[in-house]
VMD Tcl script that draws the C-alpha trace (Angstrom):
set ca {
  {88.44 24.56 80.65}
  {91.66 26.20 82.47}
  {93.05 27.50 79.65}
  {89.42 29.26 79.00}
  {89.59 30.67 82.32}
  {92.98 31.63 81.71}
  {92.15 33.29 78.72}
  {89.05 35.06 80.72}
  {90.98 35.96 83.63}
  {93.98 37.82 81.27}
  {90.83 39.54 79.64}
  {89.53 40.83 82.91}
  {92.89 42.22 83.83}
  {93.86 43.81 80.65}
  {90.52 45.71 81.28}
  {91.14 46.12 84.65}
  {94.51 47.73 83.78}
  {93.08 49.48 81.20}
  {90.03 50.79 83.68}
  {92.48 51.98 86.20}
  {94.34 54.44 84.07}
  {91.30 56.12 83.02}
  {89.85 56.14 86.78}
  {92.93 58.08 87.41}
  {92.53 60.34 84.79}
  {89.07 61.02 85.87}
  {89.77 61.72 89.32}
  {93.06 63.65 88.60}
  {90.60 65.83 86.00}
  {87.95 66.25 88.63}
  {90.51 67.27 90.97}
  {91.88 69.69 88.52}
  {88.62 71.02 88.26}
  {87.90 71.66 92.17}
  {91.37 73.58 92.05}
  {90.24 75.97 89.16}
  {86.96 76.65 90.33}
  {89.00 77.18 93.86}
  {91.60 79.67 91.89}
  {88.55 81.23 89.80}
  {86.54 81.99 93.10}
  {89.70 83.46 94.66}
  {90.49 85.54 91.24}
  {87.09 87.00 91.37}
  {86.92 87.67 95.28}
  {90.14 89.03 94.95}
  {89.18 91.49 92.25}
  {86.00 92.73 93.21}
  {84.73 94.42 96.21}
  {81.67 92.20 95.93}
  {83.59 88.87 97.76}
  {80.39 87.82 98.86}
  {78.92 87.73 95.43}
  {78.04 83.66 93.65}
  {80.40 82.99 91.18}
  {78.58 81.44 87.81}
  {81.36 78.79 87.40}
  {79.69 77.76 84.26}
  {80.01 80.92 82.97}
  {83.45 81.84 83.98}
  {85.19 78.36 82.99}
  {83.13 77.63 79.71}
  {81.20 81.07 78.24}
  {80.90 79.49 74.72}
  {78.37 77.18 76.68}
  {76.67 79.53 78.83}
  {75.36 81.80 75.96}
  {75.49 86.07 77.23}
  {74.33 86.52 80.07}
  {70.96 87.85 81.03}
  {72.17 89.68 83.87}
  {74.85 91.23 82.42}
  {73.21 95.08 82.42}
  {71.79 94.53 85.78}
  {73.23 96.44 88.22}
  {74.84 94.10 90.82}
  {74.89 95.17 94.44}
  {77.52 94.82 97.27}
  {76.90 92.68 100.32}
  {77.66 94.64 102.89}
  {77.03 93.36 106.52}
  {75.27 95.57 109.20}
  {78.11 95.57 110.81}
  {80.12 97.34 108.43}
  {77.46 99.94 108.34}
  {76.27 102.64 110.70}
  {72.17 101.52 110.19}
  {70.89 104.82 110.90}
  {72.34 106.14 107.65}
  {70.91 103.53 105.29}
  {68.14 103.87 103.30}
  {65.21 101.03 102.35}
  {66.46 98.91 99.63}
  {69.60 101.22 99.39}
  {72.39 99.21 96.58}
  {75.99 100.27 96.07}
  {77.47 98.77 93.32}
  {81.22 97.61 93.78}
  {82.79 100.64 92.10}
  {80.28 102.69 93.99}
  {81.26 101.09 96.98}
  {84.97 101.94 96.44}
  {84.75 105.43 95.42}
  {82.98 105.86 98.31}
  {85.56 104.25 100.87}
  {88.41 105.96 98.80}
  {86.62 109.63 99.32}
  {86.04 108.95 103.04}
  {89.53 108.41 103.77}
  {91.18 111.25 101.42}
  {88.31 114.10 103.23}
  {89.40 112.31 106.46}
  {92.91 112.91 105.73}
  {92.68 116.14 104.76}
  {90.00 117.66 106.94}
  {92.93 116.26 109.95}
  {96.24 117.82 107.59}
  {93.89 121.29 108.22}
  {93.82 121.09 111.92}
  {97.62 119.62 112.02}
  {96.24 116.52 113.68}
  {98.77 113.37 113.36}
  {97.03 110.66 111.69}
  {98.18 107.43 109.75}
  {96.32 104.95 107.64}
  {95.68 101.95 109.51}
  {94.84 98.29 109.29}
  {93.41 96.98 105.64}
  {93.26 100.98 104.43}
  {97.30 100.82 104.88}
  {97.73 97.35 103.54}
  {95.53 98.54 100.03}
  {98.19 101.94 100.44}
  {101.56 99.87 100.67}
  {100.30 96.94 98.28}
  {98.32 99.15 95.13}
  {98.35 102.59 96.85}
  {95.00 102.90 96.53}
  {91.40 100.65 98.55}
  {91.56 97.44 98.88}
  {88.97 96.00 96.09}
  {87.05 94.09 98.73}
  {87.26 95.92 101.40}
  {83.82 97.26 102.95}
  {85.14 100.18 105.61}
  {88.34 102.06 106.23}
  {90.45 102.99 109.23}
  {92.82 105.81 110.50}
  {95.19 106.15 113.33}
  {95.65 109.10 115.66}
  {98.04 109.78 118.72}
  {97.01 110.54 122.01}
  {96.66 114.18 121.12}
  {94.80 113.47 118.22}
  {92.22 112.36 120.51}
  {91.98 114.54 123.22}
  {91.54 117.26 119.88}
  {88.77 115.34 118.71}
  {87.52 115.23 121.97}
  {87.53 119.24 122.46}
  {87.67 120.67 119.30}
  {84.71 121.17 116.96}
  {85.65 120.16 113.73}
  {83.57 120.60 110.18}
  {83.77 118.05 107.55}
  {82.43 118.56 104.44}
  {78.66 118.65 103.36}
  {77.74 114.47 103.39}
  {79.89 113.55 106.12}
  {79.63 113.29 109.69}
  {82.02 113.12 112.84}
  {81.23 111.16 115.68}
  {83.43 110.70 118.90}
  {83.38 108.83 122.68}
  {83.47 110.68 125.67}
  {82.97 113.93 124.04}
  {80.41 117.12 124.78}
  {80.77 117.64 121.40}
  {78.90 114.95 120.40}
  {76.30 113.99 123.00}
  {74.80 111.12 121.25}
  {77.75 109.26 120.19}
  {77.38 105.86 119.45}
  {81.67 105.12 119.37}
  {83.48 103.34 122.60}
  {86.55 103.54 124.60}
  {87.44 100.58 122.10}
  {87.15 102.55 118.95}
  {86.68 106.17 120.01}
  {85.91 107.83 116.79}
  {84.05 107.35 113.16}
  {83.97 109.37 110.01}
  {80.21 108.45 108.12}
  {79.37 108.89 104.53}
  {75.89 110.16 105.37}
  {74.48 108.89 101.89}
  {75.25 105.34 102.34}
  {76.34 104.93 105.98}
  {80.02 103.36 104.75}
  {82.61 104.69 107.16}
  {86.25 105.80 108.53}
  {87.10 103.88 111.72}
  {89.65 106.27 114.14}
  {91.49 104.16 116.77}
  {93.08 106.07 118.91}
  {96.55 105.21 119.65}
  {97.46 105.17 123.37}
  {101.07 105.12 125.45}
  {101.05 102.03 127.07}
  {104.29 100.63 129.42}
  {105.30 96.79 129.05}
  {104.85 95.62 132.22}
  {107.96 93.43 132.35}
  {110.46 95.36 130.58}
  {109.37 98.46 131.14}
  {109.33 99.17 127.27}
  {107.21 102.26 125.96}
  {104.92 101.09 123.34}
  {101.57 102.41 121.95}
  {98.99 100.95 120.67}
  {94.98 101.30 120.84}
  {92.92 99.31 123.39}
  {92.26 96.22 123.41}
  {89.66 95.43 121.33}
  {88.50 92.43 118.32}
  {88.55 95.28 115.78}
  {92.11 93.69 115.79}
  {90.64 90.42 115.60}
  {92.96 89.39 112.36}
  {96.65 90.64 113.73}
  {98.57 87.69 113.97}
  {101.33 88.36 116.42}
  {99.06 90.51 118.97}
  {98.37 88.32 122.31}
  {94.78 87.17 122.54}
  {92.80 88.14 126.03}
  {89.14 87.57 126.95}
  {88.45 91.33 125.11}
  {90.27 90.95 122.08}
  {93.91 90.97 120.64}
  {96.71 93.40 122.23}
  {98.29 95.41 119.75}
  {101.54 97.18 121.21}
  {104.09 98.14 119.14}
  {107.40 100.30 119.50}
  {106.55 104.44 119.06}
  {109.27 104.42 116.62}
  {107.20 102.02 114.13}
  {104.62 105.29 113.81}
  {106.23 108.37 114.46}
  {107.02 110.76 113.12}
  {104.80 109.80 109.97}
  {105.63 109.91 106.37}
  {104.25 110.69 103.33}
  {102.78 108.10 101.35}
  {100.69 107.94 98.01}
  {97.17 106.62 98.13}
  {94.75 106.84 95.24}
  {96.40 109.38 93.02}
  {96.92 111.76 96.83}
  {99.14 111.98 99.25}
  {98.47 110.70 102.67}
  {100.33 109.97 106.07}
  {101.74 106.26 106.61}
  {103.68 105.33 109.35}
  {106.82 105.57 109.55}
  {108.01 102.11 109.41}
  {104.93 100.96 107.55}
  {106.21 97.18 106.73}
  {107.26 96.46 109.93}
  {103.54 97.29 111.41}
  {101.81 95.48 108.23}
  {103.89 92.41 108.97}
  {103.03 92.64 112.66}
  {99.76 92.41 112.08}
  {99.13 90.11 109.05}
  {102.25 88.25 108.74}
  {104.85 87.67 106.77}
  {102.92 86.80 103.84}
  {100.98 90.77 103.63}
  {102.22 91.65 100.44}
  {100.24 88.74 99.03}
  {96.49 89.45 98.42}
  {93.97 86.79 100.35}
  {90.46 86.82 101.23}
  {90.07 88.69 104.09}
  {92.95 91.09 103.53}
}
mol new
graphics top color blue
foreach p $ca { graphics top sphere $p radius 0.5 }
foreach p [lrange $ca 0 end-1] q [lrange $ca 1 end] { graphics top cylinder $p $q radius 0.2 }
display resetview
C-alpha cells in the first residue's frame, strides 16, 4: 500500500514539475504578448498623427489570419479634440485625414513664418513645433496644433499693426483694436487659423520678467497650462512658470523645418530640455 502511494505521489510530482515549466512558459508568453501589443500601440501612435486611432492588434501582429482588410480604402479620419480646434471654423461632419492633417499644420507654420520674416518680426518655433524641428526638422506626426514665439515687440506689432496673411488664413490677437472680436487671452495673446479646417498656430508672447530673488532677467510668456507638460517650470494655482535666460532665445538662428528655413532659438537644446527633459530627443506619446 505505501509503496503504491509512493509510486502515486512521485507521479503527481513529476507532473507537477512538469506542469510548472509550462505554466511559466505560458505566463512568460502572455507577458511577451502584453509587451508587443504595448510596443505595437506605441509604434503606431508614434507614427501617425491619428494617436487616438484603435489599433487592430489582430491585424498588425498576425495579417496571414486577419485576411485584407475591409477598411483598407476607407478614408480614416483624425481625432482631433475641440480643444485643439477653433469651432467656429469647422464644418458638419468635416474629416482630415492624418496626412491632411499634417500638411495642414506644416503650411500654417511656414505662412506664419514667413508672413512675420516680411514685417521683420522676431519669432521662434516653440513648444512640440520646435521639438518635431530639432528631432526630424519637419511636424511632429501626432501632433494636432502648432506654436510660435515672439518678443515683447513682436507683440505690441501685432497689437498695432495690420497685418495680411494669405487667402485661407486668419489673424487673431488680445487686447487689440485691430481685432475687436478676439477670442485669444493675456495667456496666449495671439492665433494663426487655417480657415478651412479650423487647425491653428498658437503665438505666446514672450515677456521680460525679473527673478525676484536674484534679480536675474529672464523671459518667458505668462503663466499659463498651455505649458502644462514642461517639466522643470514651477507649478502655481494658474499653470506652470516658464522663465528662462534671454540668452537661450536671442538673437535667433536659422533652422531647417520641412524642406524651409525657419527661426529656432538660439540655444534650442537647452530650452527643449527645459521643458521636456532630458529624455526630448526620444519620441513618446504626448511629445
Amino acid at each position: 500500500m505505501s509503496a503504491a502511494l509512493s509510486s502515486k505521489a512521485l507521479r503527481a510530482s513529476a507532473n507537477s514539475r512538469r506542469v510548472l515549466p509550462f505554466a511559466a512558459i505560458v505566463l512568460v508568453g502572455l507577458f511577451g504578448l502584453v509587451n508587443v501589443m504595448f510596443w505595437v500601440d506605441n509604434a503606431i501612435n508614434e507614427s501617425s498623427p491619428c494617436a487616438l486611432q484603435e489599433v487592430d492588434y489582430v491585424r498588425v501582429l498576425f495579417p496571414w489570419l486577419a485576411g485584407p482588410d475591409p477598411k483598407a480604402n476607407e478614408k480614416k479620419c483624425a481625432h482631433l479634440s475641440p480643444r485643439h480646434l477653433e469651432m467656429a471654423y469647422v464644418k458638419p461632419g468635416s474629416c482630415l485625414s492624418c496626412q491632411e492633417l499634417n500638411d495642414i499644420l506644416r503650411n500654417l507654420v511656414l505662412t506664419t513664418a514667413a508672413t512675420f520674416e516680411q514685417h521683420n518680426i522676431t519669432y521662434f518655433l516653440d513648444s512640440g513645433t520646435l521639438l518635431g524641428a530639432f528631432r526630424d526638422q519637419r511636424v511632429i506626426p501626432f501632433d494636432n496644433d502648432a506654436d510660435v514665439g515672439v518678443d515683447q515687440l513682436g507683440l505690441h506689432y501685432l497689437q498695432t499693426k495690420k497685418i495680411e496673411f494669405p487667402p485661407g488664413y486668419e489673424l487673431t490677437v488680445w487686447n487689440s483694436k485691430l481685432y475687436p472680436h478676439s477670442t485669444r487671452d493675456f495667456k496666449l495673446p495671439g492665433r494663426v487659423i487655417h480657415q478651412g479646417s479650423g487647425l491653428y498656430v498658437d503665438i505666446f508672447a514672450y515677456l521680460e520678467w525679473k527673478d525676484e530673488k536674484t534679480g536675474e532677467r529672464l523671459v518667458g510668456p505668462q503663466t499659463s497650462w498651455a505649458m502644462g507638460n514642461c517639466v522643470s517650470c514651477p507649478k502655481v494655482a494658474t499653470g506652470r512658470i516658464l522663465r528662462v535666460p534671454p540668452e537661450w532665445l536671442y538673437p535667433v538662428v536659422d533652422c531647417p523645418f520641412e524642406n524651409a528655413t525657419v527661426k529656432c532659438p538660439a540655444q534650442t537644446e537647452k530650452l527643449l530640455k527645459h521643458v521636456y527633459g532630458s529624455s526630448f530627443r526620444t519620441p513618446l506619446r504626448n511629445h
